[in-house]
C-alpha positions as CSV (number, residue, x, y, z in Angstrom):
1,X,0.0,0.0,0.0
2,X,2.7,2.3,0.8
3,X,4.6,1.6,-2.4
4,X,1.4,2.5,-4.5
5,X,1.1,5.9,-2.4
6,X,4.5,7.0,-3.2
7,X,4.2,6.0,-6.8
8,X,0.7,7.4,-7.1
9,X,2.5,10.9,-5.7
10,X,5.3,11.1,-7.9
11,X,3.2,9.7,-11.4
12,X,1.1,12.6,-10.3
13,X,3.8,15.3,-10.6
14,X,5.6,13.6,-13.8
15,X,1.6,14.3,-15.5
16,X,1.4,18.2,-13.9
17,X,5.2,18.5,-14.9
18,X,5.2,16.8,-18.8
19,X,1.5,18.4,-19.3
20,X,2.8,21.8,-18.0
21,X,5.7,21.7,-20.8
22,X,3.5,19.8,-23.5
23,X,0.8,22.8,-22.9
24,X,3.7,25.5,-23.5
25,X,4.9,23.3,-26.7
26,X,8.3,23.0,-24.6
27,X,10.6,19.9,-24.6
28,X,11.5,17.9,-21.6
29,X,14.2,15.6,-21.4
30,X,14.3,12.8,-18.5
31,X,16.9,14.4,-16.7
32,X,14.7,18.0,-16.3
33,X,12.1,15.4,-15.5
34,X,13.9,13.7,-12.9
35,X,15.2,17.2,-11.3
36,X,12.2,18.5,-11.1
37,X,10.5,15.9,-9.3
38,X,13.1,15.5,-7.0
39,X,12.6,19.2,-6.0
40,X,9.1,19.5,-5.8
41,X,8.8,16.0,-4.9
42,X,7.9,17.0,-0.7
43,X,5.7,19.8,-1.1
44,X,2.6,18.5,-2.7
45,X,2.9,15.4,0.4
46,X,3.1,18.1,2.7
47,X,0.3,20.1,1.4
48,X,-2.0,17.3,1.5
49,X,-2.0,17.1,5.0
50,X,-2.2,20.8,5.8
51,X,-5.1,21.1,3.1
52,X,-6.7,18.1,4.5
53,X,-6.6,19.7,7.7
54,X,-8.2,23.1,6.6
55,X,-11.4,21.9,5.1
56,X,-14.4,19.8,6.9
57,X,-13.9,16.8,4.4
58,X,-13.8,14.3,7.4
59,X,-16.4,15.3,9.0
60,X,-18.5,15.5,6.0
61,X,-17.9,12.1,5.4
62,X,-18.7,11.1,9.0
63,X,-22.2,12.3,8.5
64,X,-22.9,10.8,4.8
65,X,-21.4,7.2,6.6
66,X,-24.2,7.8,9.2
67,X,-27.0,9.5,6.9
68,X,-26.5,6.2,5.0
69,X,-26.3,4.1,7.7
70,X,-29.7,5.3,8.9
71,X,-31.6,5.5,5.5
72,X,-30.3,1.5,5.4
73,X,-31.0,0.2,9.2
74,X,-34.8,2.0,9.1
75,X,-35.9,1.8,5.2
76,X,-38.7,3.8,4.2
77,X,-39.5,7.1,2.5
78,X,-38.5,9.4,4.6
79,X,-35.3,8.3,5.6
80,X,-34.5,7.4,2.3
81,X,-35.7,10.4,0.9
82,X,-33.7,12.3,3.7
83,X,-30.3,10.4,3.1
84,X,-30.3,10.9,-0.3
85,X,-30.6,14.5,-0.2
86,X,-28.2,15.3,2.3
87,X,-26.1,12.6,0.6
88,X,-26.3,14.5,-2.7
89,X,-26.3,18.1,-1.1
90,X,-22.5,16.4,0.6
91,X,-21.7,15.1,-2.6
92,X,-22.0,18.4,-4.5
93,X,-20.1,20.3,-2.2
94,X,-17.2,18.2,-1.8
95,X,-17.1,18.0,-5.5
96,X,-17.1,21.8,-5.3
97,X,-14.6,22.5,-3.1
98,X,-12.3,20.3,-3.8
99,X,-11.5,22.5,-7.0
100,X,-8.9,24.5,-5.2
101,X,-7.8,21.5,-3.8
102,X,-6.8,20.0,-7.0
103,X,-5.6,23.6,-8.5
104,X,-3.2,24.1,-5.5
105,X,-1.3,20.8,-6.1
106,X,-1.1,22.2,-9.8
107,X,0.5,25.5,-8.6
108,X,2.8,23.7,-5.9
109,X,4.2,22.1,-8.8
110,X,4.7,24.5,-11.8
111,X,5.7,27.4,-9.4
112,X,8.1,26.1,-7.6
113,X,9.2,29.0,-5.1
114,X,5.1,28.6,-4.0
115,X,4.6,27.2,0.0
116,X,1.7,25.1,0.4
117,X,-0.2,28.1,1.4
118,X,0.5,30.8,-0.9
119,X,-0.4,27.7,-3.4
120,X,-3.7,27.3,-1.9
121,X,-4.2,31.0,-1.9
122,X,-3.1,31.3,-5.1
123,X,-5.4,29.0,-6.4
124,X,-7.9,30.7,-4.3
125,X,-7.6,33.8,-6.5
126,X,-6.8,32.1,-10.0
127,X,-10.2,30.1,-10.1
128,X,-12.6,32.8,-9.7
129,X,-14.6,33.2,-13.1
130,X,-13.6,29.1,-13.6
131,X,-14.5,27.8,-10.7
132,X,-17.8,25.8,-12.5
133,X,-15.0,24.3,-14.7
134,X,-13.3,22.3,-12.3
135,X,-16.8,21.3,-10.9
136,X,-17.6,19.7,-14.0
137,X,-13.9,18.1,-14.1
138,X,-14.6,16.8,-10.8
139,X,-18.1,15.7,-12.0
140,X,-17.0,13.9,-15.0
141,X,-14.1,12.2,-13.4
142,X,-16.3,10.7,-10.4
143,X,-19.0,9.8,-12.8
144,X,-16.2,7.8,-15.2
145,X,-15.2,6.0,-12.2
146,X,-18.8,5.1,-11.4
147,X,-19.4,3.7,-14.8
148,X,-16.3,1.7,-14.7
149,X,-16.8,0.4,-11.4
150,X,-20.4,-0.2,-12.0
151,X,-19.9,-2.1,-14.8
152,X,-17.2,-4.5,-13.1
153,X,-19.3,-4.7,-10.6
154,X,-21.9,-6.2,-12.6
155,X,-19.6,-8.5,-14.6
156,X,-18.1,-9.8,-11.1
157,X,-21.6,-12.0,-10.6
158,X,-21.5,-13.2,-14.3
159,X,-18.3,-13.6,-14.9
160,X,-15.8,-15.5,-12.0
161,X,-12.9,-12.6,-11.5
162,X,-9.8,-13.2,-9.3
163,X,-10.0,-10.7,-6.6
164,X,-6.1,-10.2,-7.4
165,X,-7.2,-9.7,-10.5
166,X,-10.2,-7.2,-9.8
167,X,-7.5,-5.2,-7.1
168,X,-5.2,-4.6,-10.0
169,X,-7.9,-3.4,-12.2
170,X,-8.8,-1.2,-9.6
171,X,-5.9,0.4,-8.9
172,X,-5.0,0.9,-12.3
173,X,-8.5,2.4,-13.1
174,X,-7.7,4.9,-10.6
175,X,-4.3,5.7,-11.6
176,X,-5.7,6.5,-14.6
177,X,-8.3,8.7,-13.7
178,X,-5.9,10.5,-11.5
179,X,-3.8,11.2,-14.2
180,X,-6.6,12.4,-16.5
181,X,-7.7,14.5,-14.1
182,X,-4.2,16.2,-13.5
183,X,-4.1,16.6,-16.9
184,X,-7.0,18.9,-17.0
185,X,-6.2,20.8,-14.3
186,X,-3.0,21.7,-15.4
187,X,-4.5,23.1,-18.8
188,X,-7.6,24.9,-16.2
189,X,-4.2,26.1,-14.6
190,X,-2.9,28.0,-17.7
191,X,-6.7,28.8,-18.6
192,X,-6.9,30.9,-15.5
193,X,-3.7,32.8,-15.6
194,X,-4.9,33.9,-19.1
195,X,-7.9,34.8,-17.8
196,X,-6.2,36.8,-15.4
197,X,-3.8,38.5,-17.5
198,X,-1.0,36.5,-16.7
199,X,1.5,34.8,-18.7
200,X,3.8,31.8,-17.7
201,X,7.4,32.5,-20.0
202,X,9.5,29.2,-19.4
203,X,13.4,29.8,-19.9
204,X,15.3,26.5,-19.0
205,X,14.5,25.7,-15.3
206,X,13.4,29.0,-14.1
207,X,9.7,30.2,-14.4
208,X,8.8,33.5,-14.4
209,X,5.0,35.4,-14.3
210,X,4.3,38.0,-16.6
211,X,1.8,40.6,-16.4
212,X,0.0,41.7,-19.5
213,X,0.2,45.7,-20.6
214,X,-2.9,46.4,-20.2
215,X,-3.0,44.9,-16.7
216,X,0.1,46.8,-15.7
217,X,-0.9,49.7,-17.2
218,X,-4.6,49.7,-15.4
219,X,-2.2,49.7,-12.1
220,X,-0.5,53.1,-12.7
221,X,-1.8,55.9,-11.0
């Protein structure tokens, strides 16, 4: 379990990292790869934890374990009723919030001189106007999974899988999903500094921000 964490982590910086430079139509050799990785490799693990820490996820879950729990011990229309719609009402809103989430381990990486902090703030501030973009990312990804799931699911009581067998598929279906959703973060993640005015100029190792003209020159007295 711990090796498929760590290699879940770093596969998830190689896609924000090779994306990043196949976006800005840059080349990347494997050493550039490597480095980078290796120095960014710590602060997306770091910010996990103090993310995780910031927002109610847990607790949210606590109460859709129990809301389920009830809807399932004492069946009938009202309780069901009741569970799904604070189930779904939970649902959306993790969904939602979890956009900056996702953004912020986007900005840990490609800005390397970002804390975990200033990456969630950043974020903060470079998803407004795009913020129902991640949402549906989020939303299609989580629906994907469903449909894959579901239909293994089904198969499992016609078909006789191998549970080794079915674990492998399952990890690998989320791998894979993780790194589509990377993907499109990292292009919401240019999307947004656009949007903003801002433009990411690559040159070598070294990334810089620049402000458009016009937003400069709206900021001179």
């Amino acid at each position: 379990m711990l090796v498929f964490i760590v290699i879940s982590h770093v596969s998830g910086i190689a896609i924000i990292i090779v994306s990043a430079a196949s976006y800005q139509g840059n080349s990347l050799s494997s050493k550039d790869l490597f480095t980078s990785i290796k120095r960014t490799g710590r602060k997306p693990f770091s910010a996990s934890f103090s993310f995780s820490r910031q927002t109610a996820t847990r607790f949210l879950s606590v109460i859709l374990f129990l809301v389920v729990f009830i809807g399932v011990m004492y069946p009938n229309i009202l309780t069901i009723s009741t569970a799904i719609i604070i189930g779904a009402g939970i649902i959306v809103f993790q969904l939602y919030s979890s956009v900056v989430w996702a953004l912020s381990h986007v900005v840990i990486v490609v800005e390397e001189s970002c804390s975990p902090g200033e990456a969630r703030e950043k974020a903060g501030d470079l998803v407004k106007g795009h913020h129902h973009k991640g949402f549906m990312l989020n939303v299609f990804i989580n629906l994907l999974c469903l449909i894959v799931f579901g239909l293994v699911w089904v198969l499992s009581y016609k078909v006789s899988i191998n549970l080794t067998v079915y674990g492998l598929f399952f990890i690998n279906s989320l791998s894979i999903m993780k790194m589509l959703l990377f993907m499109a973060y990292t292009v919401l993640y240019f999307q947004c500094k656009k949007h903003h005015g801002e433009e990411i100029v690559v040159y070598g190792n070294v990334e810089y921000t620049k402000l458009s003209t016009a937003m400069v020159g709206d900021e001179i007295p």
